[in-house]
C-alpha positions as CSV (number, residue, x, y, z in Angstrom):
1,X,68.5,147.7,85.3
2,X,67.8,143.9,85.9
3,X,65.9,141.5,83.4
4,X,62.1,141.6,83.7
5,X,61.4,137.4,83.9
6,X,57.9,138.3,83.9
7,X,55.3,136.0,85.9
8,X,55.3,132.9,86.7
9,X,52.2,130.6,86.1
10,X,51.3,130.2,89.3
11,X,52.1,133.7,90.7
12,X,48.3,134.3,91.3
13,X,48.0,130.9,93.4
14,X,51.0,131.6,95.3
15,X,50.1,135.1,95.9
16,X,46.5,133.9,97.5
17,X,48.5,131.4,99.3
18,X,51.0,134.0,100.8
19,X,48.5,136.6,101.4
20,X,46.7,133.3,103.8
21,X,49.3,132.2,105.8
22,X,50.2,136.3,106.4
23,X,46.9,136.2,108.0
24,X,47.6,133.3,109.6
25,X,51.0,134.2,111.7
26,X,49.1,137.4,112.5
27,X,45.9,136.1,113.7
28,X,47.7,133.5,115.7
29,X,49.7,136.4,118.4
30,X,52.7,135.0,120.0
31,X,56.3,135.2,119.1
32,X,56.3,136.0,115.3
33,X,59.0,134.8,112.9
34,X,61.1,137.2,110.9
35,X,63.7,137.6,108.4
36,X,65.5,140.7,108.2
37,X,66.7,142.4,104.8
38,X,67.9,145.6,103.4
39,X,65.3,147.0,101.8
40,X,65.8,150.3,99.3
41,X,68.7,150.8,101.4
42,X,67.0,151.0,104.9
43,X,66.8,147.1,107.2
44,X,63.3,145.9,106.7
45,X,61.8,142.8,109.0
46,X,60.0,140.3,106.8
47,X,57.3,137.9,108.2
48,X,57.9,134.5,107.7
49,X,55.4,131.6,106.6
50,X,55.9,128.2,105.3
51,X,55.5,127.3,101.7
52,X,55.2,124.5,99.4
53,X,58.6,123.5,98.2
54,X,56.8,122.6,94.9
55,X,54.8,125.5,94.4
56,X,58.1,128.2,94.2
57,X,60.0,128.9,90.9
58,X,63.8,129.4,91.1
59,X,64.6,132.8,90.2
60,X,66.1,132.8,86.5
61,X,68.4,135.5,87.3
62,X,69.9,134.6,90.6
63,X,73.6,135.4,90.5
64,X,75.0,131.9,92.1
65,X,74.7,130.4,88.5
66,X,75.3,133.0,86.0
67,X,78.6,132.0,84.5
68,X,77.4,128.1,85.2
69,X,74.6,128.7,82.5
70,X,76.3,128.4,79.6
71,X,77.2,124.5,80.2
72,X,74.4,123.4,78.1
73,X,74.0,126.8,75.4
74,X,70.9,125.3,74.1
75,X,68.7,124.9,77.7
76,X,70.2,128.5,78.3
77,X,69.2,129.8,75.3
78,X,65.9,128.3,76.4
79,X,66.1,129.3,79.9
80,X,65.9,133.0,78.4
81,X,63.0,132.3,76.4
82,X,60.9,131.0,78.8
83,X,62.2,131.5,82.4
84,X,59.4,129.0,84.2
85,X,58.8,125.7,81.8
86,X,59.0,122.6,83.3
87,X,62.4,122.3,81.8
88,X,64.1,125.8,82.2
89,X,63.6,125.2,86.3
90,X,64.7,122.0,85.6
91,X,68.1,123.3,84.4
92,X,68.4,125.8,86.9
93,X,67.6,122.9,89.3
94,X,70.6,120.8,88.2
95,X,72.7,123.5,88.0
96,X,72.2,124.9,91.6
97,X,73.3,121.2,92.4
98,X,76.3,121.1,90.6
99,X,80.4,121.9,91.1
100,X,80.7,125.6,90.0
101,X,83.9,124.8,87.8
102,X,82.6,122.0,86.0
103,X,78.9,121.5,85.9
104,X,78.9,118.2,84.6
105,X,79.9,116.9,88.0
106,X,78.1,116.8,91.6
107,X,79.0,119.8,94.2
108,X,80.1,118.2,97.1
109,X,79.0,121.5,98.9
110,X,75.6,121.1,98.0
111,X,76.0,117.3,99.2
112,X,77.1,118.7,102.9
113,X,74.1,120.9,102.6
114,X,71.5,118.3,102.0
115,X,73.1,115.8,104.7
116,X,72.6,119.0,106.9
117,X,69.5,120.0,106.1
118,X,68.2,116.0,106.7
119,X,70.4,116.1,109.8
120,X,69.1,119.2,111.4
121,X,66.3,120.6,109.4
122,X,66.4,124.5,107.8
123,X,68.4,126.8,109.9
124,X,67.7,130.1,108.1
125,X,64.6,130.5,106.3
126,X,64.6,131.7,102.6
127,X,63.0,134.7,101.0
128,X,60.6,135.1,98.4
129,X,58.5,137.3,96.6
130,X,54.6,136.9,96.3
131,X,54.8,134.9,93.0
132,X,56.9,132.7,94.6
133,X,60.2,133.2,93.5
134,X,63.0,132.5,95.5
135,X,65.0,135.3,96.0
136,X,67.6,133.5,99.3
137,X,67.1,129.9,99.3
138,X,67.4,128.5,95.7
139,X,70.3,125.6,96.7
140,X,68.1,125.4,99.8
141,X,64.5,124.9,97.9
142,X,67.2,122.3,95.7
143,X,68.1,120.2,98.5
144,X,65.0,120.1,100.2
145,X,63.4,118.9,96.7
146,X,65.9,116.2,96.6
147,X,65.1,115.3,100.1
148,X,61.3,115.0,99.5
149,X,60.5,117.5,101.9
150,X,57.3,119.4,101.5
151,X,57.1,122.6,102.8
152,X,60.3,125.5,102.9
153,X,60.4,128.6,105.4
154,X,60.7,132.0,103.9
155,X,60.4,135.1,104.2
156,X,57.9,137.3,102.3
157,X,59.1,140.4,100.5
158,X,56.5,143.7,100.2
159,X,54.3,144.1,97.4
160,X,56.0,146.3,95.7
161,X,59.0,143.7,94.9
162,X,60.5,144.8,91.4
163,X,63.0,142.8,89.3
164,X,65.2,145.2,90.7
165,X,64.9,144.5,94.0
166,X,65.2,140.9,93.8
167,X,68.9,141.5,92.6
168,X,69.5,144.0,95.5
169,X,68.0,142.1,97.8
170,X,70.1,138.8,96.6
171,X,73.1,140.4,96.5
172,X,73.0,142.2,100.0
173,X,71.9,138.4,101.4
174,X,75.0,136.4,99.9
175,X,77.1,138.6,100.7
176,X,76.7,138.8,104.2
177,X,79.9,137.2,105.9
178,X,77.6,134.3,107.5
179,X,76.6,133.2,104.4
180,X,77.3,129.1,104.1
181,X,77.9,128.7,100.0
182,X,79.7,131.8,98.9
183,X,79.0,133.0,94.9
184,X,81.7,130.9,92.6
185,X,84.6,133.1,91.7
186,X,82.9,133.9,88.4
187,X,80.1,135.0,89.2
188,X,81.0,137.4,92.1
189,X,83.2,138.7,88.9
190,X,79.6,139.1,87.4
191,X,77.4,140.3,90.1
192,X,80.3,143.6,90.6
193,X,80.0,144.1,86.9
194,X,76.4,144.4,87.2
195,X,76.2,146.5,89.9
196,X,79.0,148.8,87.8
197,X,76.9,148.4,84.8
198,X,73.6,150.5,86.5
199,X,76.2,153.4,87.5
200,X,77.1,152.7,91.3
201,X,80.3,153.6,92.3
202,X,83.5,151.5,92.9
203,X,83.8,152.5,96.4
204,X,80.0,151.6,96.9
205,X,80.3,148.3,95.5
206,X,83.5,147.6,97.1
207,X,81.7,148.3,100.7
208,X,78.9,146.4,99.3
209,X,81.1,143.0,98.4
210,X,83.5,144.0,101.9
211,X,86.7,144.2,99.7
212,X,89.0,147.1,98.8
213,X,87.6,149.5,95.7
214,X,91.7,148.1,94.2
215,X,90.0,144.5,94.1
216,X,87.0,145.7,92.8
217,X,89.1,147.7,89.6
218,X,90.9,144.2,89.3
219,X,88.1,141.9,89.1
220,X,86.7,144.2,86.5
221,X,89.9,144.1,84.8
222,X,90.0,140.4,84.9
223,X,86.7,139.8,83.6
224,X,87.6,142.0,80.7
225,X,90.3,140.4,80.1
226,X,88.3,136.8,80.4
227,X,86.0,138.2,77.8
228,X,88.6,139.2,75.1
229,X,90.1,135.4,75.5
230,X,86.5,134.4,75.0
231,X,86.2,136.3,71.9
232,X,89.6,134.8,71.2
233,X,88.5,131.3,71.2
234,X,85.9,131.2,68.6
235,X,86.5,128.8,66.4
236,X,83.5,128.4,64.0
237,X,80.7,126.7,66.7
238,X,83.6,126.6,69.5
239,X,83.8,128.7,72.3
240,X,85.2,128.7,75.5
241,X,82.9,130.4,78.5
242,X,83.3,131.8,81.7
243,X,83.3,129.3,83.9
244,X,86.2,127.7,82.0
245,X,88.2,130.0,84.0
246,X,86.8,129.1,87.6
247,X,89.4,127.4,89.1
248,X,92.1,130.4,87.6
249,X,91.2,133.2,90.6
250,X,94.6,133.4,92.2
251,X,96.8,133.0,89.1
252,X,94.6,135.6,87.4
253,X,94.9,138.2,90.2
254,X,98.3,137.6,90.3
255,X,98.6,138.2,86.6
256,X,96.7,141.8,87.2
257,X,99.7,142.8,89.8
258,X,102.3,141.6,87.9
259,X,100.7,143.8,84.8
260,X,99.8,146.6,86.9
261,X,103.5,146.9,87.9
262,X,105.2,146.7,84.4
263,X,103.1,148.4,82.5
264,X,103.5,151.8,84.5
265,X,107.7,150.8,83.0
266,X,106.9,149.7,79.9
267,X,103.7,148.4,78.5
268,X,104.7,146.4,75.6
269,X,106.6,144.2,78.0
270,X,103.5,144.5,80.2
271,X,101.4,142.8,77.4
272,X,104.0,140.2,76.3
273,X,104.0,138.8,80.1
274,X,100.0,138.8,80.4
275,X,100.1,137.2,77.0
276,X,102.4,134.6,77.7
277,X,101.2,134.0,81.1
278,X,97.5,133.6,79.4
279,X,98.7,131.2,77.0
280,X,100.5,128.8,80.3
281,X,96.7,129.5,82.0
282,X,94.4,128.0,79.5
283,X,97.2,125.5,79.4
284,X,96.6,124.6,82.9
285,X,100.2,125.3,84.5
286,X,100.0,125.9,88.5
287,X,100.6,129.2,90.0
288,X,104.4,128.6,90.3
289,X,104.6,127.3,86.7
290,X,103.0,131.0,85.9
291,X,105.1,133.1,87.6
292,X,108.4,131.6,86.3
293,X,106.9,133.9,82.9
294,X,108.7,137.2,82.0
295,X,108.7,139.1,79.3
296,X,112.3,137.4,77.8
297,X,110.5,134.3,78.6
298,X,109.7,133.6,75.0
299,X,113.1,134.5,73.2
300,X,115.5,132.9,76.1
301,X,113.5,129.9,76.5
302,X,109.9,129.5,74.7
303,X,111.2,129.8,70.9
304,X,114.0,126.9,71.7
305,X,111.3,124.4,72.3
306,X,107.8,125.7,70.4
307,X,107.6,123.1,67.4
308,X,107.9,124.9,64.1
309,X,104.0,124.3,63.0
310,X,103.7,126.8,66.1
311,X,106.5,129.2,65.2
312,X,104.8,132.3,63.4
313,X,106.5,133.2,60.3
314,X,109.6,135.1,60.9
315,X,109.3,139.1,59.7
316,X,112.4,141.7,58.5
317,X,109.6,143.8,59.9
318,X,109.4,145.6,63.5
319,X,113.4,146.1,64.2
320,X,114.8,149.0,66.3
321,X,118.5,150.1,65.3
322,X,120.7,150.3,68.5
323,X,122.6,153.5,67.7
324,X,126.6,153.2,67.9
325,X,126.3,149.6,67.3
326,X,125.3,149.2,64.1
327,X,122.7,146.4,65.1
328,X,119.0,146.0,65.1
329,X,116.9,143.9,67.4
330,X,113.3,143.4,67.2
331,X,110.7,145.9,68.8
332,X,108.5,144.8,71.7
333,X,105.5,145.4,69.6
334,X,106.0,141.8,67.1
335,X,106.7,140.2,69.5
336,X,103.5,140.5,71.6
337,X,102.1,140.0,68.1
338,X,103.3,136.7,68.5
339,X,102.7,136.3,72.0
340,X,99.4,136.8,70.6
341,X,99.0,134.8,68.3
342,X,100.3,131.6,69.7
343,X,97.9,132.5,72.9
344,X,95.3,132.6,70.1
345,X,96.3,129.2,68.8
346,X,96.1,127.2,72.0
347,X,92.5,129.5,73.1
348,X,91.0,128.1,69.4
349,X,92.5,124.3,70.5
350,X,91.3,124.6,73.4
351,X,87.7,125.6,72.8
352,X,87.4,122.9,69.9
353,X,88.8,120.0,72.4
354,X,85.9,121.1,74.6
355,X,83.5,121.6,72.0
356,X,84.2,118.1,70.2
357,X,84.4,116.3,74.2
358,X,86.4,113.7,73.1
359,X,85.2,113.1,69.9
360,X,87.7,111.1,67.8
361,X,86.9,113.7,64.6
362,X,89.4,115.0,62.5
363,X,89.2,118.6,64.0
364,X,88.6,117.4,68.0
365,X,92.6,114.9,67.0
366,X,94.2,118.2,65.2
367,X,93.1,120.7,68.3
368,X,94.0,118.0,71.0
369,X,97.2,117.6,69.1
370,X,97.9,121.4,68.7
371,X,97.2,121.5,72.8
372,X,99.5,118.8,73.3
373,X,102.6,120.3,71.7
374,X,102.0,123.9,73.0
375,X,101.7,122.4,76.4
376,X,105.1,120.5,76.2
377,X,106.7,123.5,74.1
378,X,105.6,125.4,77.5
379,X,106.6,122.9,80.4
380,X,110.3,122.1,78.4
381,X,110.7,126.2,78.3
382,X,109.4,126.0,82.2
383,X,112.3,124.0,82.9
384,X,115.4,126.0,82.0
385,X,113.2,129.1,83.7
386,X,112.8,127.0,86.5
387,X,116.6,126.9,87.2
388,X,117.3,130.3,86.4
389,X,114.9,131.5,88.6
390,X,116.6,129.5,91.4
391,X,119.8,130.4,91.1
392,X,118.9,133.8,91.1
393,X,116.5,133.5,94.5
394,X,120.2,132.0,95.9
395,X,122.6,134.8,94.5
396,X,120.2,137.2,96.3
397,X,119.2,135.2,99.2
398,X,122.7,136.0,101.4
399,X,122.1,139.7,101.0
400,X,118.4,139.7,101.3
401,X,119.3,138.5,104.9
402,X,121.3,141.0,105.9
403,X,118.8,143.8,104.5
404,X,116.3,142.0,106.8
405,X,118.8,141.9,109.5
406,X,119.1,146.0,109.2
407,X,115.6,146.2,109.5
408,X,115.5,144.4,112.9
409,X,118.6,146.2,113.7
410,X,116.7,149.4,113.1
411,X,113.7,148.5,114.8
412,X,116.0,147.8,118.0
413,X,116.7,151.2,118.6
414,X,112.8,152.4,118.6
415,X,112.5,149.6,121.2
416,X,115.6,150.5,123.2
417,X,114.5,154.1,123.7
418,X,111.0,152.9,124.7
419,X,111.9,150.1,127.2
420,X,114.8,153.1,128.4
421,X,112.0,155.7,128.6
422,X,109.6,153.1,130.7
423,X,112.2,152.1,132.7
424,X,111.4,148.4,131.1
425,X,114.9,147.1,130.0
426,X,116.2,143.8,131.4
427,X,120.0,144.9,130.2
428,X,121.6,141.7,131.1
429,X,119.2,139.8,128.5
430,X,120.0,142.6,125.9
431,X,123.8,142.3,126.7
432,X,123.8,138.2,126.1
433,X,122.3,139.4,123.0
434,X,124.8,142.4,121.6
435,X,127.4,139.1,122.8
436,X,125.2,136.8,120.6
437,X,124.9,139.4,117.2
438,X,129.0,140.2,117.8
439,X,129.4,136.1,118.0
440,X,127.8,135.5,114.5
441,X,128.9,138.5,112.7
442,X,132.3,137.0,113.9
443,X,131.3,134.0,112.1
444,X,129.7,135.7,108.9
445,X,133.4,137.3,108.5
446,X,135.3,134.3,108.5
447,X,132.5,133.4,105.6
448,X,132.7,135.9,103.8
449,X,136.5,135.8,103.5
450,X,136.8,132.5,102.0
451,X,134.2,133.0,99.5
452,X,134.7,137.0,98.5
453,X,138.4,137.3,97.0
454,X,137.8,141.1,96.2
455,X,136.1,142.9,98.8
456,X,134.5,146.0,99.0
457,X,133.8,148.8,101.3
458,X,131.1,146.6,103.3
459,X,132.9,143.2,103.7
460,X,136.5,145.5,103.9
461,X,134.4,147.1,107.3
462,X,133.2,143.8,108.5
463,X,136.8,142.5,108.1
464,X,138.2,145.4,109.8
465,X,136.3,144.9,112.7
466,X,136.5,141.9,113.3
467,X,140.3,141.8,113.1
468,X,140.3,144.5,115.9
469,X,138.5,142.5,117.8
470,X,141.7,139.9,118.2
471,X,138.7,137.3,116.3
């Protein structure tokens, strides 16, 4: 169930003033503006008046700022209290105006929007209840307050509007595909847990936000996940927040696959990767940086450059005996102990460099320092992963291409017998190509006996051939 903001002061005014110019559009015949909406699940066409820009109260739970709320924790503490002071709107005012990953800075979106709306006036008209809160149209009503313009075009909802409705209603709106300013990443992550949160279905919210019910399971999965690093983070008044993770969409989604496909092998491994790849997130490594990170990333590369201040102290602990051998290696589960705790370490500094902003106190100069030397621990174990990865992409690239090549190969022969069954085959164009394919598989012999000294059955075939074709 949504949050009951209660009324806003002038909800009687508006109400007179909207139940006025209703009478007006009607009294008046002619061609009749309207807005259509879903409505309790069936499309509903709402008239539409204009209003004072001045006189309408964003709405206090609109889901395009959710996450961006908790950039000032004492006016959202107060926006909760007291949804329609003066200063509350004024917050959700500036926030509807700002960049979605950091709100201390100007949304060049919204920019675009006012130029627009100055250039060519509103477009689509907005939608409201008959208090006066905006349901569509909060940036909108923004911009046109920063323009100075006076009166706003919106739609009016019925009577019986709940709290309720306003959500459903917002939700089915933005997420229309014509919709200009999509939700941040975060809080689209927000809006599908509250819609999971009152009981719908996956499926049904998945149709709802036009994405697969998969996507839906991993953006709840990722917003777990970005809560328990939240949780993480606290370090006495430091925390991090949501939209600290704004700009992380595709590394995080790629983080859920990767997961989802080791852990149905082995899920310790499966939690030393996420962990690890965590830890290079918050650190602020790109999406190529990320992926270099396995699960023997930290004992082949990690543990050769982490500082020891960041080394967590060694245990006789957590060993498996290898039978036969008479050795004993560590067990997975210490080890994304560690993983753990180092991604714990550089959450804390992380949240206490925010926190302090550049403070020069003693505890903003030890987290920045901590940050620092996880972060070139991380990029000097990048390196060495780097390479490996590479030569590894080349050992496999020469087969790869020949796997690829069977699958053309393969697909041939369905097209043969359909051009032969259409009577469709131009067979002097396929001959100059059997002559081509025969030309470089020539070639890819010669190749592959200078470099291959012991061949097998494969190369001794491709040999063979070749050699009977006098090549």
């Amino acid at each position: 169930m949504s949050k009951d903001f209660g009324r806003p002061p002038l909800a009687q005014e508006n109400r007179t003033l909207v139940e006025q110019r209703l009478k007006e559009v009607a009294s008046a015949g002619g061609l009749r503006e309207t807005l259509t909406v879903e409505w309790r699940t069936k499309p509903l066409h709402v008239e539409v008046i204009d209003m004072p820009v001045d006189s309408l109260y964003y709405n206090p739970g609109t889901h395009r700022i959710r996450a961006q709320r908790s950039h000032d924790l004492a006016r959202d503490l107060q926006l909760d209290e007291d949804p329609w002071s003066p200063d509350s709107q004024d917050y959700l005012h500036y926030l509807l105006k700002a960049l979605p990953a950091d709100p201390s800075k100007p949304d060049p979106e919204f920019e675009n929007l006012a130029e627009s709306l100055r250039e060519y006036r509103q477009n689509e008209p907005g939608l409201i209840t008959r208090d006066g809160v905006l349901v569509n149209g909060n940036t909108r009503r923004a911009a046109l307050k920063e323009l100075g313009v006076t009166n706003i075009r919106v739609g009016v909802l019925p009577e019986s509007c709940t709290w309720d409705d306003v959500s459903a209603v917002e939700l089915s709106l933005q997420l229309r595909p014509d919709q200009r300013r999509d939700y941040s990443y975060i809080n689209r992550l927000l809006a599908i847990e509250e819609q999971h949160l009152i009981g719908r279905a996956l499926p049904d919210i998945a149709r709802e936000f036009r994405i697969r019910t998969a996507t839906c399971e991993q953006d709840l999965w990722i917003l777990s996940c970005l809560r328990d690093l939240i949780d993480r983070s606290t370090d006495g008044d430091a925390q991090l927040r949501l939209l600290d993770f704004e700009q992380h969409q595709e590394k995080l989604r790629e983080l859920h696959r990767r997961y989802t496909k080791e852990v149905e092998a082995n899920r310790d491994k499966a939690e030393e990767i996420k962990e690890n790849r965590l830890a290079a997130i918050v650190l602020g490594f790109s999406k190529t940086d990320v992926r270099l990170i396995e699960s023997d990333f930290r004992d082949r590369y990690l543990n050769q450059t982490l500082p020891t201040s960041l080394k967590p102290q060694s245990s006789a602990t957590g060993t498996v005996a290898i039978p036969g051998l008479n050795r004993a290696v560590r067990s997975a589960a210490p080890r994304v102990a560690e993983a753990k705790t180092l991604t714990d370490t550089i959450l804390k500094a992380k949240a206490v460099e925010n926190a302090e902003d550049g403070k020069l106190s003693d505890r903003g100069i030890a987290a920045a320092r901590v940050f620092t030397e996880a972060k070139k621990a991380v990029e000097e174990a990048l390196e060495p992963a780097g390479k490996d990865a590479r030569v590894r992409k080349r050992k496999q690239a020469a087969p790869d291409r020949i796997t690829d090549a069977c699958r053309d190969i393969e697909q041939c022969i369905t097209d043969l017998s359909l051009a032969k069954a259409s009577n469709s085959l131009d067979e002097e164009a396929f001959d100059e190509a059997v002559l081509a394919l025969r030309q470089q598989l020539t070639k890819l012999a010669v190749a592959t006996q200078r470099s291959i000294k012991a061949p097998g059955d494969g190369v001794s075939w491709l040999l063979d051939a070749v050699r009977q074709e006098g090549a």
